[in-house]
ZALOKOL-843181 format. One record per residue (C-alpha): x, y, z; residue number from 1. Coordinates in nm, 4 decimals, decimal comma. Example, Ala and Ser with C-alpha at 12.3 -4.5 7.8 and 13.67 -1.06 7.14 Angstrom:
REM residues 2
<node <1,2300; -0,4500; 0,7800>; 1>
<node <1,3670; -0,1060; 0,7140>; 2>
END
This chain:
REM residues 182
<node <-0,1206; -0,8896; 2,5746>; 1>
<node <-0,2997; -0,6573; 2,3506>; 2>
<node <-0,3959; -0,7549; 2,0034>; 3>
<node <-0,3956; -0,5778; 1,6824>; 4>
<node <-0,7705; -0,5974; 1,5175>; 5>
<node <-0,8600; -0,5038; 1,1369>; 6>
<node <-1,0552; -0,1547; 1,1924>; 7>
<node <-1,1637; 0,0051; 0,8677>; 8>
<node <-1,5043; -0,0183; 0,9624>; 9>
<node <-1,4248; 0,1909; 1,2416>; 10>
<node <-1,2542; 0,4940; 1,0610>; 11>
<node <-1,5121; 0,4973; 0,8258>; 12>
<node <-1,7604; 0,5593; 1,1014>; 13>
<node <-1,5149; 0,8197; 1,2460>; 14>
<node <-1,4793; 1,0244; 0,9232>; 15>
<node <-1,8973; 1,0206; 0,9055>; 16>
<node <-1,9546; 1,0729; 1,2153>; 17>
<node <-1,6618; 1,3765; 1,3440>; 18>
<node <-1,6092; 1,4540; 0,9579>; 19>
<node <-1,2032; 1,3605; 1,0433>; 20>
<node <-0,9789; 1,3005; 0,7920>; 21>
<node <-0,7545; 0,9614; 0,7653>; 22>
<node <-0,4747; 1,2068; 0,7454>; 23>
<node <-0,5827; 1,4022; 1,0021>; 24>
<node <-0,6301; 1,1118; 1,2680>; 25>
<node <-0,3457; 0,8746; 1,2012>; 26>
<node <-0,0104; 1,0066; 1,3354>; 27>
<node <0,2089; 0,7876; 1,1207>; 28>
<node <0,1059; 0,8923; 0,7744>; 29>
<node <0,3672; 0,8877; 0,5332>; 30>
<node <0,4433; 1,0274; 0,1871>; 31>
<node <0,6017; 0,7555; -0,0583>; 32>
<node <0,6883; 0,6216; -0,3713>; 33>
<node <0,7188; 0,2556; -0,4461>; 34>
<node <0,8795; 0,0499; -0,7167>; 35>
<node <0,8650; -0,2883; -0,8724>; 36>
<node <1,1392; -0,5298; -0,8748>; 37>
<node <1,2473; -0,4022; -1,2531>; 38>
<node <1,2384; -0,0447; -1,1009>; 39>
<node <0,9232; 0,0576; -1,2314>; 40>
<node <0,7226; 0,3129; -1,0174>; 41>
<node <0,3668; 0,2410; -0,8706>; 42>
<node <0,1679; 0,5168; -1,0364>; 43>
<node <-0,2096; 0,6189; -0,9951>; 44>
<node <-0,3017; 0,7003; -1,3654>; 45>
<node <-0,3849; 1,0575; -1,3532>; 46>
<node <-0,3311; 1,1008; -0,9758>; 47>
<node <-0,6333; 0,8899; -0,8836>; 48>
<node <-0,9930; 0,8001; -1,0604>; 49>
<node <-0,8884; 0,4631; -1,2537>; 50>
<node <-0,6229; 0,2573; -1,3097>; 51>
<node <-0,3262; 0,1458; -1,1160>; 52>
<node <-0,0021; 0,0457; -1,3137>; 53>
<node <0,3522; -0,0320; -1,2299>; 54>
<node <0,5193; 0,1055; -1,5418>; 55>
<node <0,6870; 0,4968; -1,5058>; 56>
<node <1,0187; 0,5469; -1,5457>; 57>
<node <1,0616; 0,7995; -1,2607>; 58>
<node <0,8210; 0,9648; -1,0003>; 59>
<node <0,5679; 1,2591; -1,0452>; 60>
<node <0,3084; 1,3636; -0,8811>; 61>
<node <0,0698; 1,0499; -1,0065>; 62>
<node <0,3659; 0,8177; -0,8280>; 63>
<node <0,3292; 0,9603; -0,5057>; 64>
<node <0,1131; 0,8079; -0,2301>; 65>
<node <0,0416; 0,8556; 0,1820>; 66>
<node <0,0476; 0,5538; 0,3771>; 67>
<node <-0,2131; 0,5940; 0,6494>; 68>
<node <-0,1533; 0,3390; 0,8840>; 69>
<node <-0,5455; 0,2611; 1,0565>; 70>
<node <-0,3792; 0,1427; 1,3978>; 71>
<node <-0,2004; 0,4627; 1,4889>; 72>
<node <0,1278; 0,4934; 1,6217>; 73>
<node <0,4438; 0,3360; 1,4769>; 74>
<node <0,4230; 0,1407; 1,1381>; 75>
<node <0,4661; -0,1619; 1,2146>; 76>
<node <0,4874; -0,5072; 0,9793>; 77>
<node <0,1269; -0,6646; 0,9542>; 78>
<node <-0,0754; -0,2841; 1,0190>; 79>
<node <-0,3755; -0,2490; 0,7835>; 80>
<node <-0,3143; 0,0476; 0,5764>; 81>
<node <-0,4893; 0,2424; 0,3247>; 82>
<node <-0,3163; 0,4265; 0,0767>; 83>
<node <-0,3887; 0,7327; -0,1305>; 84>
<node <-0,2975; 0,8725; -0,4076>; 85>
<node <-0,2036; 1,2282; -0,4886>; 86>
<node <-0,5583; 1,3542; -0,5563>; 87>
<node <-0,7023; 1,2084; -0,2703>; 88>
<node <-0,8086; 0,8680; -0,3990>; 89>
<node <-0,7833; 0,5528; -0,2269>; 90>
<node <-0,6231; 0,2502; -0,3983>; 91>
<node <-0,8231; -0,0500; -0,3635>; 92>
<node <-0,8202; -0,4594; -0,4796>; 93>
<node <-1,1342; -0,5104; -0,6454>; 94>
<node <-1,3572; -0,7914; -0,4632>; 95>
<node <-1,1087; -0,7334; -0,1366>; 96>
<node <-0,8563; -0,9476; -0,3280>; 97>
<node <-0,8586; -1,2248; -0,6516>; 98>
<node <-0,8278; -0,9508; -0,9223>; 99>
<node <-0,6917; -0,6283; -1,0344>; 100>
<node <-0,6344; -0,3124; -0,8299>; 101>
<node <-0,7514; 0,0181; -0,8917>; 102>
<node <-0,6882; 0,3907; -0,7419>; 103>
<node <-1,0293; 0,5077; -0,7517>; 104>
<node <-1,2214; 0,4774; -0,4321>; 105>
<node <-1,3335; 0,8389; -0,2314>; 106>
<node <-1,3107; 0,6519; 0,1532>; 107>
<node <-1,1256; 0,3588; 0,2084>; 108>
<node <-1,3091; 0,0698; 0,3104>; 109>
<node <-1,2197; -0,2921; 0,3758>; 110>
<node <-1,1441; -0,3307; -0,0013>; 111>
<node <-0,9371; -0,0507; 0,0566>; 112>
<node <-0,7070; -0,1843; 0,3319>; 113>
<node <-0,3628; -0,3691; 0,2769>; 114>
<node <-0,1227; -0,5295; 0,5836>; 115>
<node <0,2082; -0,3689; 0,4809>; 116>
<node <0,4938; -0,6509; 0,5559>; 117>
<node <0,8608; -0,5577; 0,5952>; 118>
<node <1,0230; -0,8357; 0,4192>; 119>
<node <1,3644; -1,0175; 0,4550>; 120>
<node <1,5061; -1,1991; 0,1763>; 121>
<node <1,7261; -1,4676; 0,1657>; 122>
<node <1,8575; -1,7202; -0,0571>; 123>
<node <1,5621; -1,9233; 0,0230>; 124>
<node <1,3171; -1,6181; -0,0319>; 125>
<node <1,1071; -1,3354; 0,0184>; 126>
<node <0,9469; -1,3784; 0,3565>; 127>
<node <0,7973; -1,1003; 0,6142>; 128>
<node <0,9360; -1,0243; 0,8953>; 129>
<node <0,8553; -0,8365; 1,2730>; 130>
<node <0,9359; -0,5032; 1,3304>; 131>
<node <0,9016; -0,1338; 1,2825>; 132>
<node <0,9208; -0,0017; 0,9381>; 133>
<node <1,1810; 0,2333; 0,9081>; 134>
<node <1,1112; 0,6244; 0,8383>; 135>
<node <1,3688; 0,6383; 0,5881>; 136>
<node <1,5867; 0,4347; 0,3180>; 137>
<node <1,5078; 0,2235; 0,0731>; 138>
<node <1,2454; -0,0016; 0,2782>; 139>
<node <1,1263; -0,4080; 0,1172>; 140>
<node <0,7569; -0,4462; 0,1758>; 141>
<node <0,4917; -0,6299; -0,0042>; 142>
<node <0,1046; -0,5814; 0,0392>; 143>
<node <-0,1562; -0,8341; 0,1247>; 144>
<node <-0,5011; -0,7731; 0,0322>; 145>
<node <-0,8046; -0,7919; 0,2373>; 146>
<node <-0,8600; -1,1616; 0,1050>; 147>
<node <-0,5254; -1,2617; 0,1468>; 148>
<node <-0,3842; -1,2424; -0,1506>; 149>
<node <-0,0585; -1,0580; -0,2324>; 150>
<node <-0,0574; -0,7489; -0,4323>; 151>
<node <0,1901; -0,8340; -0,7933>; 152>
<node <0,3563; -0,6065; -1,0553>; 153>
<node <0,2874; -0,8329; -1,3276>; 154>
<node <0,6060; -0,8713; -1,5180>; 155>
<node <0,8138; -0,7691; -1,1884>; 156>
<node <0,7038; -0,3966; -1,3711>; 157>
<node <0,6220; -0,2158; -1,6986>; 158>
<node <0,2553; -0,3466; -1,6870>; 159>
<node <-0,0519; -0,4002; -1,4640>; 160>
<node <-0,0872; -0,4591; -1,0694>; 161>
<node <-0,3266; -0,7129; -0,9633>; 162>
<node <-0,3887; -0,8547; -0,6036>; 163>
<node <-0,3908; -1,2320; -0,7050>; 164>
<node <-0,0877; -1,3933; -0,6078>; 165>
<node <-0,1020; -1,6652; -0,3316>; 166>
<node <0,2514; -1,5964; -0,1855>; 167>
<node <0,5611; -1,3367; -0,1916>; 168>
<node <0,7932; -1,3845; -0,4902>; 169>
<node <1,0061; -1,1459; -0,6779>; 170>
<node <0,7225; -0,9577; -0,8174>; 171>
<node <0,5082; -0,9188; -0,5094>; 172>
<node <0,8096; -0,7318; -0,3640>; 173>
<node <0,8367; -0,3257; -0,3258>; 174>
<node <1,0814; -0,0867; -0,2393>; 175>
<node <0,9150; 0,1797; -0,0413>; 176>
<node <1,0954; 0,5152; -0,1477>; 177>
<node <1,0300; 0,7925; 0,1523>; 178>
<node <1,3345; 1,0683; 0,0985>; 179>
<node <1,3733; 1,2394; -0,1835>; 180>
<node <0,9762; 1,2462; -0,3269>; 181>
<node <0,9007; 1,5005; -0,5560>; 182>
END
């Protein structure tokens, strides 16, 4: 059985050494929106270079991100991703995890990778679950940072978005937008 191994190191010694793009290498890049459990959308203030806030009302061009998924391939639950913003930045948890997040990194490094999770939710809770993530919809997901911790919309929206939480609640969940983006 083949298993799954973190590899950021490894595209970032692709990109220096054949001067390939993320989006370029990794056949299951996606364009997508996300938004917080009050419905706020994930936005990159202005597109990239600082800041990253759960708190627009609707999407724009500062609300859109790719997914690159590093593995290749179908997006599955548990791939390390990286994503980036509209102006090419790369959203990243400061000290891998523990503190706030930021869209402001040029490559994307191991600070820079996330494990999307498809999640199921039941009465008991949010929990993540096996499988592909689907191309289309309105898709659950929640994003673990390089240290383990779980990236939060403080509030459930309208504020912040930290990687700090030690487990999947209500405001660690996201609904991955992919039709429709603008």
């Amino acid at each position: 059985m083949l298993r799954r191994i973190k590899i950021p190191i490894i595209l970032t010694a692709m990109v220096a050494i054949t001067g390939v793009s993320p989006k370029a290498a990794f056949a299951d890049n996606r364009l997508a929106t996300f938004t917080s459990s009050n419905g706020s959308y994930l936005s990159a203030e202005n597109g990239g270079g600082s800041g990253l806030y759960a708190n627009r009302p609707a999407q724009g061009p500062w609300e859109r991100f790719t997914i690159i998924d590093i593995y290749q391939g179908a997006l599955m639950s548990g791939d390390a991703v990286c994503l980036r913003t509209d102006n090419g930045y790369f959203v990243t948890a400061e000290n891998g995890g523990g503190r706030e997040t930021n869209a402001n990194r040029s490559t994307c490094g191991s600070w820079e990778t996330f494990q999307i999770f498809l999640l199921g939710d039941t009465p008991a809770g949010l929990f993540p679950v096996f499988g592909e993530i689907p191309r289309s919809g309105l898709v659950k997901v929640a994003f673990k940072a390089s240290d383990g911790s779980w990236v939060v919309a403080e509030n459930g929206g309208g504020d912040g978005v930290n990687a700090n939480r030690p487990a999947i609640g209500p405001w660690e969940k996201w609904t991955l937008l992919q039709d429709a983006i603008h």
